[in-house]
Backbone bond lengths (Angstrom), bond angles and torsions (degrees), N, CA, C in turn:
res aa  C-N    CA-C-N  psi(-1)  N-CA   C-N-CA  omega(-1)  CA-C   N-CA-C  phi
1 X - - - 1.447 - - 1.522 109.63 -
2 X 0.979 113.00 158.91 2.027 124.68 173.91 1.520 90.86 -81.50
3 X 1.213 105.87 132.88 1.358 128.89 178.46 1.820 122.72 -113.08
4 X 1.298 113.97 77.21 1.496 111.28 -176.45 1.596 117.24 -79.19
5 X 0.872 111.42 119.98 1.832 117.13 175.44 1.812 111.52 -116.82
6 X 1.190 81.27 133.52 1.754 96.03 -171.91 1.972 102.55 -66.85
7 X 1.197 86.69 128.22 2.015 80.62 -177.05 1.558 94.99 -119.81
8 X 1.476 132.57 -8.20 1.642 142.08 171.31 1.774 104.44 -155.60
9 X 1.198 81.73 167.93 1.512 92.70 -172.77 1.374 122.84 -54.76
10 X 1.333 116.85 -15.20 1.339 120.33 178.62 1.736 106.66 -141.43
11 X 1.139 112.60 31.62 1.539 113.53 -171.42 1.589 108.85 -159.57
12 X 1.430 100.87 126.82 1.559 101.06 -174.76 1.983 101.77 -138.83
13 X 1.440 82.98 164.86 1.819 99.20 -174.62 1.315 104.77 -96.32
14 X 1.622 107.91 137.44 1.330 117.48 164.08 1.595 126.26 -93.74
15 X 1.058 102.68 155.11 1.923 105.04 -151.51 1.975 91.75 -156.39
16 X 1.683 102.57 176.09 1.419 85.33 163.11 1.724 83.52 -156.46
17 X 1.736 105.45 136.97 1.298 108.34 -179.04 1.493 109.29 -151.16
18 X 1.354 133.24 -152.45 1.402 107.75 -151.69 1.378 104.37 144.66
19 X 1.616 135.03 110.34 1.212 143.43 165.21 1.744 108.76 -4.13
20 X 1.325 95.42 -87.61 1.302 111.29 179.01 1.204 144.92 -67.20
21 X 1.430 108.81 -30.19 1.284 118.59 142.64 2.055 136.89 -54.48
22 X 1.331 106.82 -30.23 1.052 127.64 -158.49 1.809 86.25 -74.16
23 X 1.474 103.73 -58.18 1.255 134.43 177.93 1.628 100.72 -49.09
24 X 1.628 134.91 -38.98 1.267 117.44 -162.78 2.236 95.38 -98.50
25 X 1.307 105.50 -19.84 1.093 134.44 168.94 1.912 98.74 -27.67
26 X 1.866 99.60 -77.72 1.203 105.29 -156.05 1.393 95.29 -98.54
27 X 1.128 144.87 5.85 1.081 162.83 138.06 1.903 113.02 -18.16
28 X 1.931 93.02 -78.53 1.330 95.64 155.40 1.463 140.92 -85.94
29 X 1.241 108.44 26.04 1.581 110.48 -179.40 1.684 102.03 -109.42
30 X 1.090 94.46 -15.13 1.668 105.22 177.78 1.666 121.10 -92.88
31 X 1.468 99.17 -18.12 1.731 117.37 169.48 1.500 105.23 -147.38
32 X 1.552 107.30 90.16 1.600 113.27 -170.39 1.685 104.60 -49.07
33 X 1.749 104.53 -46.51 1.369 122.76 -161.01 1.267 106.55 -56.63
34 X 1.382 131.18 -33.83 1.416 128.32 163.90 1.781 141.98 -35.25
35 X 0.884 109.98 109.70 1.644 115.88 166.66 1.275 121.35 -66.02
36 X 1.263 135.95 70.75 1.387 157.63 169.02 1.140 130.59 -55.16
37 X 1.166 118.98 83.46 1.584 122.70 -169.17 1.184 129.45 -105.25
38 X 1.683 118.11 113.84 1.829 108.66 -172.06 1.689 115.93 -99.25
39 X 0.956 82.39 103.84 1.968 104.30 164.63 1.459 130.88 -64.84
40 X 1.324 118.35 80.93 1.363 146.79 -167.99 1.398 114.05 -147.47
41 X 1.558 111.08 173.57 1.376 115.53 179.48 1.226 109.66 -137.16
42 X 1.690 143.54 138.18 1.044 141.82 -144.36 1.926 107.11 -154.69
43 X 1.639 100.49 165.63 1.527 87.73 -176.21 1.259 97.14 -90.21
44 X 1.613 103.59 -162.70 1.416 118.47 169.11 1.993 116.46 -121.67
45 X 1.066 88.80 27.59 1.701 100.08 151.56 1.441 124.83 -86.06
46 X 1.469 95.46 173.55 1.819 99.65 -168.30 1.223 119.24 -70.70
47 X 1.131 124.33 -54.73 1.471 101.73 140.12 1.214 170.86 -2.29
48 X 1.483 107.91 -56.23 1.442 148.84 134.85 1.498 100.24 -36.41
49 X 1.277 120.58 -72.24 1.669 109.06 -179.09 1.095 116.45 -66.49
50 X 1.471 126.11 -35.16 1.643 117.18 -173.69 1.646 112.72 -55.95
51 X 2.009 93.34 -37.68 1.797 76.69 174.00 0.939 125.12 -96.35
52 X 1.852 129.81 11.04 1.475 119.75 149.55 1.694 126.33 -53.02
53 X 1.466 84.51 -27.05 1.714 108.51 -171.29 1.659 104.92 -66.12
54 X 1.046 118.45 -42.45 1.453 138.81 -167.09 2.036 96.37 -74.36
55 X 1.476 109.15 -59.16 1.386 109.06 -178.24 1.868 106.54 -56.30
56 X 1.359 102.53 -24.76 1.779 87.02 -160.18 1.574 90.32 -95.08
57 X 1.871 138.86 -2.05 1.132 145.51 179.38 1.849 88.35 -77.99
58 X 1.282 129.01 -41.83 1.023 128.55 -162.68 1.304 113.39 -102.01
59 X 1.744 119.38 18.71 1.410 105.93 -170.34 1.284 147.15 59.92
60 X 1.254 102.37 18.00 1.576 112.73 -172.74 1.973 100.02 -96.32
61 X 0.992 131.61 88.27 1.606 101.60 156.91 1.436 153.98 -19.74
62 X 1.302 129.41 94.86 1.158 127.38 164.16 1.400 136.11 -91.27
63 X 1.377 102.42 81.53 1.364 114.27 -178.67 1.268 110.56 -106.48
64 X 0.962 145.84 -13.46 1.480 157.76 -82.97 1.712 103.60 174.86
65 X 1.506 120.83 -34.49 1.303 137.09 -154.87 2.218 88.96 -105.66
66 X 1.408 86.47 77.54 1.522 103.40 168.33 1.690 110.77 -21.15
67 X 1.178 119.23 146.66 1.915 111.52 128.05 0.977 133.12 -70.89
68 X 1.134 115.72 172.06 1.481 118.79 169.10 1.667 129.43 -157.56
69 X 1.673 128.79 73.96 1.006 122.71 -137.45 1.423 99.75 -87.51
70 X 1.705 95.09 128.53 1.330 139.34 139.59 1.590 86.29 110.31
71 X 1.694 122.56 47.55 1.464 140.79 159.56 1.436 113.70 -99.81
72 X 1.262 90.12 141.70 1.524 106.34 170.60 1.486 122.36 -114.43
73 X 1.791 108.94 -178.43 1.421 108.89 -175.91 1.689 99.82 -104.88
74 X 1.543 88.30 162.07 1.640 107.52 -167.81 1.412 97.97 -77.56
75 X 1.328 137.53 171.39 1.398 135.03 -153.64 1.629 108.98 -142.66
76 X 0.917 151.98 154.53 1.772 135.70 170.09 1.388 99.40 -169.23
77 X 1.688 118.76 145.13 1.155 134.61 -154.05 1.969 96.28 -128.04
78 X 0.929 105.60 119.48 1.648 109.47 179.42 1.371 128.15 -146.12
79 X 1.235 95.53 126.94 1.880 120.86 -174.18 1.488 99.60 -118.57
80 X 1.770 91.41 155.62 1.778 92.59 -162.03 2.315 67.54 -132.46
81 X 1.105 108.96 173.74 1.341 143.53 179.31 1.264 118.85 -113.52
82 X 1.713 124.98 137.29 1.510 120.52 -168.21 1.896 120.44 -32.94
83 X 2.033 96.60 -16.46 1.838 102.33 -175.22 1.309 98.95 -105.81
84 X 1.323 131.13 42.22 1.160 110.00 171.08 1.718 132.99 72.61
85 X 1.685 116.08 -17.13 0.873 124.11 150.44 1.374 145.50 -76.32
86 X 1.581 112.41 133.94 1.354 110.19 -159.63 1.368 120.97 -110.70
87 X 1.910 110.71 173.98 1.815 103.14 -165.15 1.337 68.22 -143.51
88 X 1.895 115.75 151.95 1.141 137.83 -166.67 1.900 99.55 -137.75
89 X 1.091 86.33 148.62 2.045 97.97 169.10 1.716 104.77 -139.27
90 X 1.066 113.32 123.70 1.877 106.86 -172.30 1.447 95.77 -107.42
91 X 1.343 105.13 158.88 1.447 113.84 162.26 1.853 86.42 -137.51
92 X 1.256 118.53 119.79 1.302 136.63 -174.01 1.661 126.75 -162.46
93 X 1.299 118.19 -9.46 1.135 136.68 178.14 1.487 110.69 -35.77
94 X 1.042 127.37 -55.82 1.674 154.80 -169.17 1.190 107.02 -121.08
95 X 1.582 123.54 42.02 1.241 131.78 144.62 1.522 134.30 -71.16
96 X 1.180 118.76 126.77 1.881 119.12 -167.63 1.699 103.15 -64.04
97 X 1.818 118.96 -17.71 1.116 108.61 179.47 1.504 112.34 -70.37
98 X 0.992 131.70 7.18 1.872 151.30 178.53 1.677 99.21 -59.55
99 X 1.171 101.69 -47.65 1.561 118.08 -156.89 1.541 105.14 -84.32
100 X 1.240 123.63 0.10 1.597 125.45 -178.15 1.621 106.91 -42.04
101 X 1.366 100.34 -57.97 2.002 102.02 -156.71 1.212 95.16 -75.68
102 X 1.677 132.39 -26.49 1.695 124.88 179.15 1.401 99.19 -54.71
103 X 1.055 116.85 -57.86 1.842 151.11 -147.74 1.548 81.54 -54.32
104 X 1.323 91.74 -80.34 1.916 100.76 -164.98 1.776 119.32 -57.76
105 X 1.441 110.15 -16.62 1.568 117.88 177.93 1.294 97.94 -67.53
106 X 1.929 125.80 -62.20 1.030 134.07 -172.39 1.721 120.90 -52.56
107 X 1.383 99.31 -38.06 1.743 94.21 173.68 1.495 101.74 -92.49
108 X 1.301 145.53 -8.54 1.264 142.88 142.29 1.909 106.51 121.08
109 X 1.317 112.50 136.17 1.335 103.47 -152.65 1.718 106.60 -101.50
110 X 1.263 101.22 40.13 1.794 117.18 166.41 1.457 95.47 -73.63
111 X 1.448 105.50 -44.15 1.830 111.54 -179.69 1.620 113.56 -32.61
112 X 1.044 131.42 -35.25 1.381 144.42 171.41 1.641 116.84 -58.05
113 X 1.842 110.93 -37.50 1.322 96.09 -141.85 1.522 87.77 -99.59
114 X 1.901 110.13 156.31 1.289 104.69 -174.45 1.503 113.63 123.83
115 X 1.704 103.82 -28.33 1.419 138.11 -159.32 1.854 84.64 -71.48
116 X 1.167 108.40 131.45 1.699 130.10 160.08 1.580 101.08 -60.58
117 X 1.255 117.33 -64.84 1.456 127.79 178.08 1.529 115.95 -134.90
118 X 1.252 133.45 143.98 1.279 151.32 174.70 1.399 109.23 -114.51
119 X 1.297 136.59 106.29 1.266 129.78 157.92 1.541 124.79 -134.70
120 X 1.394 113.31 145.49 1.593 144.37 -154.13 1.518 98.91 -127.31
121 X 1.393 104.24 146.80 1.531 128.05 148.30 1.639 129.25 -100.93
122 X 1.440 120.31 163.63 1.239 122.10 165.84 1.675 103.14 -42.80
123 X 1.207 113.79 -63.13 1.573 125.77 -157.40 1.823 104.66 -58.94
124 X 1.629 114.29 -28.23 1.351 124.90 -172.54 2.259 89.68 -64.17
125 X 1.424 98.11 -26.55 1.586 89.67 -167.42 1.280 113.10 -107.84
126 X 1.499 110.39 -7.04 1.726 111.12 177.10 1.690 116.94 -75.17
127 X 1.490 93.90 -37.59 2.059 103.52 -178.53 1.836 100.84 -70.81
128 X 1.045 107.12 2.61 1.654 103.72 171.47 1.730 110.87 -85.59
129 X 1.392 103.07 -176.03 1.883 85.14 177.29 2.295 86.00 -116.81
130 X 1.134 90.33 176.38 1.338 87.07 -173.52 1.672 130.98 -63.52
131 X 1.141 113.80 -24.92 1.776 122.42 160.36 1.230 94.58 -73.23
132 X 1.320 163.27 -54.17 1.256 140.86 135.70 1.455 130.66 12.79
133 X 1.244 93.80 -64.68 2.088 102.25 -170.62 1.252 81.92 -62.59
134 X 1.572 127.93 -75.12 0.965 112.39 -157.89 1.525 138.00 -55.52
135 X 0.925 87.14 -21.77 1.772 99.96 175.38 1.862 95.08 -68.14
136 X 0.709 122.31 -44.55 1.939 116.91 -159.29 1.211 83.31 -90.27
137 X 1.347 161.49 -42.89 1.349 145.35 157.44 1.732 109.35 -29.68
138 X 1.182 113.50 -75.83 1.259 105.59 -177.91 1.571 126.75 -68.50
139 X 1.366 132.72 -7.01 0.810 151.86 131.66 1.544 129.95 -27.95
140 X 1.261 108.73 -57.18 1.682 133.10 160.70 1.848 97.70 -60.72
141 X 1.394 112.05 -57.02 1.489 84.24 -172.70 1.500 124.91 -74.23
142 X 1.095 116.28 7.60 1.187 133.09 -153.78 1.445 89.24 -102.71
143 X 1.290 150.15 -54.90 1.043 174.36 108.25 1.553 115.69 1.73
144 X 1.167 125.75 -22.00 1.274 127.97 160.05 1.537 123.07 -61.15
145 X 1.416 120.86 -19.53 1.319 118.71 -167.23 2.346 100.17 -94.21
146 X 1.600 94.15 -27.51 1.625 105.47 170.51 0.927 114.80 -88.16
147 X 1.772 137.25 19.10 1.238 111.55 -166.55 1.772 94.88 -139.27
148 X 1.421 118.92 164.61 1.259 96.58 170.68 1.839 119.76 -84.46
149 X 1.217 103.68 -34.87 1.839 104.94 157.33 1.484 112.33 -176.00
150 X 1.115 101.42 150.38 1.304 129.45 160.12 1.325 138.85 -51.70
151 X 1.524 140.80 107.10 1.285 133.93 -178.27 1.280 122.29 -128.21
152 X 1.290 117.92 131.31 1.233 114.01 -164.56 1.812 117.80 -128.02
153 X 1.624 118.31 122.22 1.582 109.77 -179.52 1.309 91.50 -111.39
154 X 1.477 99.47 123.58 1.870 118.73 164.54 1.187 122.77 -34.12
155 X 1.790 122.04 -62.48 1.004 160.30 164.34 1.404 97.52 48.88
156 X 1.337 130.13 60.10 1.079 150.25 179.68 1.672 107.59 -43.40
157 X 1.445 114.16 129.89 1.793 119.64 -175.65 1.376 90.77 -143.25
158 X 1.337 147.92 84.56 1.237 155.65 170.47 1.966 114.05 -51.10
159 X 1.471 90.48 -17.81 1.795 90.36 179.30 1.755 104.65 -82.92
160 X 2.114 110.47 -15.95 1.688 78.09 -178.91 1.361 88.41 -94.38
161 X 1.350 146.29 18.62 1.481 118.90 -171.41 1.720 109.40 -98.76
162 X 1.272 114.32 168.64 1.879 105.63 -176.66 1.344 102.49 -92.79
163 X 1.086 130.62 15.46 1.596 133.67 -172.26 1.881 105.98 179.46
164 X 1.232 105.32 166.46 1.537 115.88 168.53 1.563 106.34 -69.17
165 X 1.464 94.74 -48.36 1.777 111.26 -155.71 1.677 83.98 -71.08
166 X 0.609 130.93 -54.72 1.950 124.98 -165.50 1.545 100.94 -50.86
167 X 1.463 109.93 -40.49 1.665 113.70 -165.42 1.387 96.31 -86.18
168 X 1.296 143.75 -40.45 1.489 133.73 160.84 1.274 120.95 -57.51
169 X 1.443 141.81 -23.18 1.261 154.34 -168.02 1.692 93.61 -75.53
170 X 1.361 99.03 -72.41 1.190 126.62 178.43 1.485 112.70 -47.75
171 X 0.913 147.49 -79.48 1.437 149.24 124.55 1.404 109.13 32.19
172 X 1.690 123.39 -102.72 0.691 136.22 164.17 2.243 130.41 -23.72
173 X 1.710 82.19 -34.06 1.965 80.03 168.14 1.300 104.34 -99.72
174 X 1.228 140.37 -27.34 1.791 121.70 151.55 1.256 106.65 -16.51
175 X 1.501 104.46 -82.65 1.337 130.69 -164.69 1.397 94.25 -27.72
176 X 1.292 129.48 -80.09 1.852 138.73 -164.86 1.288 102.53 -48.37
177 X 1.129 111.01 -33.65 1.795 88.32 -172.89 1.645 115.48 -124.27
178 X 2.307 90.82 45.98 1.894 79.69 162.99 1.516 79.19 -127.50
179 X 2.256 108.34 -170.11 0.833 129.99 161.18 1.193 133.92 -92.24
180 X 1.540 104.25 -3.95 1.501 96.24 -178.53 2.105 87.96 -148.92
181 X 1.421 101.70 166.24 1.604 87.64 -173.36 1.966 74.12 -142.94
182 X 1.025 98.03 160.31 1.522 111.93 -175.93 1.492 117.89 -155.80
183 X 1.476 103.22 68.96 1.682 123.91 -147.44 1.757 91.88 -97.24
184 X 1.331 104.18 170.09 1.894 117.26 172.45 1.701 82.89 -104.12
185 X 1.326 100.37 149.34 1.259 117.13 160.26 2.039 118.68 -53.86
186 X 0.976 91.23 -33.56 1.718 110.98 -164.09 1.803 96.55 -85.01
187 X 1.020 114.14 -18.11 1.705 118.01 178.53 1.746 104.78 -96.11
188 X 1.404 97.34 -11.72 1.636 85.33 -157.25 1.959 89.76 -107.92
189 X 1.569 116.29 -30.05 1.061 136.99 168.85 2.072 94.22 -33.50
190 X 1.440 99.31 -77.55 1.568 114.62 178.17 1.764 114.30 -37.47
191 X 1.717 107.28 -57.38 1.472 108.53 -157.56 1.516 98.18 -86.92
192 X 1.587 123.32 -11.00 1.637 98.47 -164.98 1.883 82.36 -126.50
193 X 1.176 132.95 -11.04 1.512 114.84 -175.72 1.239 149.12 117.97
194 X 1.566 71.22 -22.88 1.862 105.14 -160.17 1.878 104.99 -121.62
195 X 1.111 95.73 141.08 2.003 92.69 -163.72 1.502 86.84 -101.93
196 X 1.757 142.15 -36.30 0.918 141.61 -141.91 1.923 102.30 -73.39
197 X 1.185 144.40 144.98 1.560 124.06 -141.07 1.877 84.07 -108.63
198 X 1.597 118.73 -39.43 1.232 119.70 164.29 1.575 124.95 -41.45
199 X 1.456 109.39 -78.26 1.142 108.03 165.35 1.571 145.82 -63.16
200 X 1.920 109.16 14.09 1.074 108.23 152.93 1.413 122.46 -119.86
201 X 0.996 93.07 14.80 1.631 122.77 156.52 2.152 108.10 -55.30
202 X 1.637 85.03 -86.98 1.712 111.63 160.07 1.901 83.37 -17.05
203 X 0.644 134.23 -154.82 1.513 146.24 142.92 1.188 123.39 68.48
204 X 1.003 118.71 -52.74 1.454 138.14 128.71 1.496 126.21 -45.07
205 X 1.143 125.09 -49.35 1.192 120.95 167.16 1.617 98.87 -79.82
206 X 1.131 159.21 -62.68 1.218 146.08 173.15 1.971 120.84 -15.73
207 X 1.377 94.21 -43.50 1.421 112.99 178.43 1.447 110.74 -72.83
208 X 0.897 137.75 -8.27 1.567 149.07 -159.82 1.495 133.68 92.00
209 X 1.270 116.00 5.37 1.461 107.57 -169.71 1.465 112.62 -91.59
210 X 0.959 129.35 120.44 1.726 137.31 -172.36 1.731 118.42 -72.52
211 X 1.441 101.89 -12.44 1.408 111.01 174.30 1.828 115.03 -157.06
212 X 1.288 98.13 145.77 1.488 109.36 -168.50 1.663 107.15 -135.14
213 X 1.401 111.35 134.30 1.808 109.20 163.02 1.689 85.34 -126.44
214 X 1.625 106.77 123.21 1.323 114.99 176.41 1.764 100.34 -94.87
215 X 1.014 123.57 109.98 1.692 111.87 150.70 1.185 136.49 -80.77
216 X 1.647 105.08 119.94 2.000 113.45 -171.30 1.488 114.21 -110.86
217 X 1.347 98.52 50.51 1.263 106.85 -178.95 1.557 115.22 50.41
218 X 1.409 115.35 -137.41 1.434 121.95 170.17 1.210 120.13 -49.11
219 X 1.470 125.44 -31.01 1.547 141.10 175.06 1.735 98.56 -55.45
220 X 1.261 134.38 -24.21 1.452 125.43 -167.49 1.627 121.23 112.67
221 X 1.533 101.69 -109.86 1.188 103.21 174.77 1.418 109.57 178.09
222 X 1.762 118.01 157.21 1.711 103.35 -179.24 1.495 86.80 -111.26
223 X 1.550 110.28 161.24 1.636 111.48 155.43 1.409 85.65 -123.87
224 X 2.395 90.06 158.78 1.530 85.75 148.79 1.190 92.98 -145.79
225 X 1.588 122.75 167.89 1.386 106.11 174.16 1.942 94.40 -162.11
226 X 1.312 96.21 121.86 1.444 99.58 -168.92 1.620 104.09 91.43
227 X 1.541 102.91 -135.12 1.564 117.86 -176.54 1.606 95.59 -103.60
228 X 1.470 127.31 -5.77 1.772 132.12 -173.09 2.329 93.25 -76.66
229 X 1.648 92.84 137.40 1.378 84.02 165.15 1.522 101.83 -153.49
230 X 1.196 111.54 147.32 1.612 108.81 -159.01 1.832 104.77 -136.33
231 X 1.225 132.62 167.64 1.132 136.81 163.35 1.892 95.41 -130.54
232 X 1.461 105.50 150.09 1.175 114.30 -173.94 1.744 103.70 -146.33
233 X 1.551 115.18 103.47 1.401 110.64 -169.38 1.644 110.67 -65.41
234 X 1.209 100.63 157.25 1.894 101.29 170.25 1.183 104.75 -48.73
235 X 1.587 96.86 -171.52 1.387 137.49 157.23 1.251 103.37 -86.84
236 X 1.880 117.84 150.34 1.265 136.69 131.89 1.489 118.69 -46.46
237 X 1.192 100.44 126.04 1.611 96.67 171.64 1.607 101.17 -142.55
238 X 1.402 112.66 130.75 1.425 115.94 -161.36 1.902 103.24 -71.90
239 X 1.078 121.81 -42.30 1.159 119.93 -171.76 2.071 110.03 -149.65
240 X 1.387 116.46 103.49 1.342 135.28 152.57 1.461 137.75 -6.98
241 X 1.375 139.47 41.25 1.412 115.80 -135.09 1.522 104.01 -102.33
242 X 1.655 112.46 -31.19 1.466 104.99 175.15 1.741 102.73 -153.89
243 X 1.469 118.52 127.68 1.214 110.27 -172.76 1.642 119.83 -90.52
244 X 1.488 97.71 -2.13 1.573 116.02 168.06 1.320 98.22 -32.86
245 X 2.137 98.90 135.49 1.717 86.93 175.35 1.410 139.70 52.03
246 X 1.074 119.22 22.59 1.815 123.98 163.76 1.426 117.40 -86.51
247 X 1.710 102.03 -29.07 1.574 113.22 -167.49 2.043 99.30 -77.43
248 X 1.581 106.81 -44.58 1.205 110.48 177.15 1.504 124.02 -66.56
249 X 1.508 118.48 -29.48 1.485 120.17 169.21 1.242 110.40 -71.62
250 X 1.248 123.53 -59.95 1.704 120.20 152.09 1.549 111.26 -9.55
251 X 1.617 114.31 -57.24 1.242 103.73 -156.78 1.440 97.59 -82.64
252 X 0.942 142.46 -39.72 1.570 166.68 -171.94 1.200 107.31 -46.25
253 X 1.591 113.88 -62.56 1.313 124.82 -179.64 1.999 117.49 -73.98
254 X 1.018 93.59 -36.74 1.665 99.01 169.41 1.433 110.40 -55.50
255 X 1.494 124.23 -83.21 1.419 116.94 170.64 1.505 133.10 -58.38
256 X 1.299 101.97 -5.27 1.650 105.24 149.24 1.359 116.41 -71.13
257 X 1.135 124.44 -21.47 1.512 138.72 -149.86 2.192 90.72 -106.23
258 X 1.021 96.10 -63.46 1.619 104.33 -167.53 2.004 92.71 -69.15
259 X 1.366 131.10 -7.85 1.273 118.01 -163.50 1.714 96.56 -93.57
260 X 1.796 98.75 -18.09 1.910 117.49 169.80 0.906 107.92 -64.97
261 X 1.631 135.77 -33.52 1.077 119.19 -168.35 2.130 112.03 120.29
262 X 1.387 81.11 -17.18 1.626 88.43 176.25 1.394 127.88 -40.09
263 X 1.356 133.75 163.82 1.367 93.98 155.28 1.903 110.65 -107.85
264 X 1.256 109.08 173.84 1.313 88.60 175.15 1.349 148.19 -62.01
265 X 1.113 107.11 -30.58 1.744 94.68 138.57 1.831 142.02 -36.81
266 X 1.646 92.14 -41.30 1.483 85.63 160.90 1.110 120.52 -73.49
267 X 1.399 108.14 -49.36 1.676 120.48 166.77 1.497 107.29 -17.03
268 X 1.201 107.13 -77.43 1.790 101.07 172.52 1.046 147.17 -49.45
269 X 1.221 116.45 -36.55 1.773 132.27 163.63 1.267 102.27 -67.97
270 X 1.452 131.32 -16.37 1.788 113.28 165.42 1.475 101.52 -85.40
271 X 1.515 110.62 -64.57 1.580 108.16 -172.85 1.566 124.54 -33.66
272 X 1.336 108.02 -44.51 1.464 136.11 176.84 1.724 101.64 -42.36
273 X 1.645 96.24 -71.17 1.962 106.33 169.32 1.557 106.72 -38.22
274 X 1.293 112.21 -65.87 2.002 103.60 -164.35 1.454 108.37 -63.89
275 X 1.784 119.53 -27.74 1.271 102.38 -173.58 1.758 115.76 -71.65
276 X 1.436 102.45 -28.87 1.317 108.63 173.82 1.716 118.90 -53.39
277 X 1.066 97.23 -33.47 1.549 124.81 174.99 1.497 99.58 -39.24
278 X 1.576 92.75 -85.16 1.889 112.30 -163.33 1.364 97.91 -62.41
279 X 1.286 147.68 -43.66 1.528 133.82 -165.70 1.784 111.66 -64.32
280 X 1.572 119.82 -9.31 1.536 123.16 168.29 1.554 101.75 -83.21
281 X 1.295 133.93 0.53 1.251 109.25 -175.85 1.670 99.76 -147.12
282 X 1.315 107.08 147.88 1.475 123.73 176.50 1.674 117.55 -55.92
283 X 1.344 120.60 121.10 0.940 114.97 177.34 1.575 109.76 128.51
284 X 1.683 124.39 159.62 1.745 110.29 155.30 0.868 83.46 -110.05
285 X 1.164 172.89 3.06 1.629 145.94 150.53 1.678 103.13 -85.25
286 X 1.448 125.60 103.89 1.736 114.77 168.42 1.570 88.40 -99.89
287 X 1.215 88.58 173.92 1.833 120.80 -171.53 1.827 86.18 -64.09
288 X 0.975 104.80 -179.25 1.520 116.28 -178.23 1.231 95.96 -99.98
289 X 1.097 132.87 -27.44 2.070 117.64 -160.40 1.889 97.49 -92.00
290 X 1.733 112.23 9.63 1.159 113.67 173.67 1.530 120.32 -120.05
291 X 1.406 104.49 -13.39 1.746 118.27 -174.34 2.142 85.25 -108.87
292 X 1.069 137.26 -21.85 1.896 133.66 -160.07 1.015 94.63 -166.63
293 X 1.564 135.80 73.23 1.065 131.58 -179.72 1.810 93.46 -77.80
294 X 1.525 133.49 -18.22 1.266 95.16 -158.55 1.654 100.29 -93.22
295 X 1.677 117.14 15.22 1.195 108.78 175.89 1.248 114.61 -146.11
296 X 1.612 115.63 21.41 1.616 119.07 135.25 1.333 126.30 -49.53
């Protein structure tokens, strides 16, 4: 999506950022060697190219990133608060990224298999219409047997869903049919009941998922993987400036980390480092010599 941020009272910077992207972003800055591919659908306005222009400045592949003639890009307006916390307004309704699961049926979804890792958000399944979700649900499981795994962030946005119950329904069958889930505590607090970050862990693993990176905000983070379950405190960070994108570099950098060979525990003690990173600087996309300085 185009990302406008207010930099004066009547004047803001253009940027382009995006759940999943943000996520495939730090993804490859954390494993240069990677072939990184973002799977979306987009218009063919100017726009539209500037942020193809921006993905191939950043190494991301777009092979995968459909057309869509006479589509446009989704739009979002963002202010952060003296703590670093932020408030969003979208204009996305009639976004060409809508058209992903048409897009990818039509060029045929072998395109997927082969994939080291595949990973999706809640939001990748809310801009769909509901025979939609379901279709990319089963799709994903279908795709589990070609792929090496599945990861999935909830990242729960209740304004694109038509109900709570659709976005928990929905939610919840992601969840079953990935390998790894990489939820906020505060999303999972909402969809499963339970605030305690362990025991909705339990819960998660009850449901089928064999691996978890919980994010607790400033609290750090839990892993579990198997019957192993760990808490791992943050980083110090002297001063807060924008928390845009911490949850997605987190996610980025972890399965960059576990695709090394880490285990998740290490996985976390890196992710943990870059997210500390991005929350000193404005923006979810920072420059690289501020999210990897030792390989900017």
């Amino acid at each position: 999506m185009v990302e406008l941020r207010a930099v004066g009272a009547d004047s803001f910077a253009r940027s382009y950022a995006g759940d999943v992207y943000n996520t495939a972003v730090y993804l490859k800055r954390s494993l240069p060697a990677a072939q990184v591919q973002f799977l979306t659908a987009t218009g063919d306005d100017a726009m539209s190219e500037a942020m193809r222009r921006m993905w191939h400045a950043q190494e991301i592949d777009d092979a995968l990133a459909f057309p869509v003639a006479g589509g446009s890009a989704g739009l979002y307006l963002i202010e952060t608060d003296a703590f670093g916390e932020r408030s969003f307004q979208y204009w996305r309704k009639d976004s060409a990224a809508r058209y992903w699961l048409a897009r990818l049926m039509e060029n045929g979804e072998s395109l997927l298999h082969g994939a080291d890792i595949v990973y999706f958000s809640g939001i990748t399944l809310a801009i769909l219409n509901p025979d939609e979700r379901a279709a990319a649900i089963e799709l994903l499981r279908r795709a589990r047997t070609h792929v090496g795994r599945i990861a999935f962030d909830p990242n729960v946005r209740l304004r694109l869903w038509q109900s709570p119950q659709a976005a928990a329904q929905t939610t919840r069958a992601a969840m079953s049919a990935c390998d790894i889930v990489l939820p906020s505590a505060e999303d999972l607090a909402w969809l499963l009941g339970v605030g305690e970050p362990m025991r909705q862990i339990d819960l998660l693993m009850e449901m089928g998922v064999s691996e978890v990176a919980l994010t607790l905000g400033a609290a750090g983070c839990a892993i579990a993987d198997g019957e192993v379950r760990k808490r791992l405190p943050s980083l110090s960070v002297e001063r807060v400036i924008d928390t845009s994108g911490a949850g997605d570099a987190f996610n980025g950098a972890y399965l960059a980390n576990r695709l090394q060979g880490s285990s998740p525990h290490e996985a976390a003690q890196a992710a943990l480092r870059v997210a500390s990173r991005v929350v000193t600087h404005a923006g979810a996309i920072v420059p690289a010599s501020v999210s990897h300085p030792a390989t900017s």
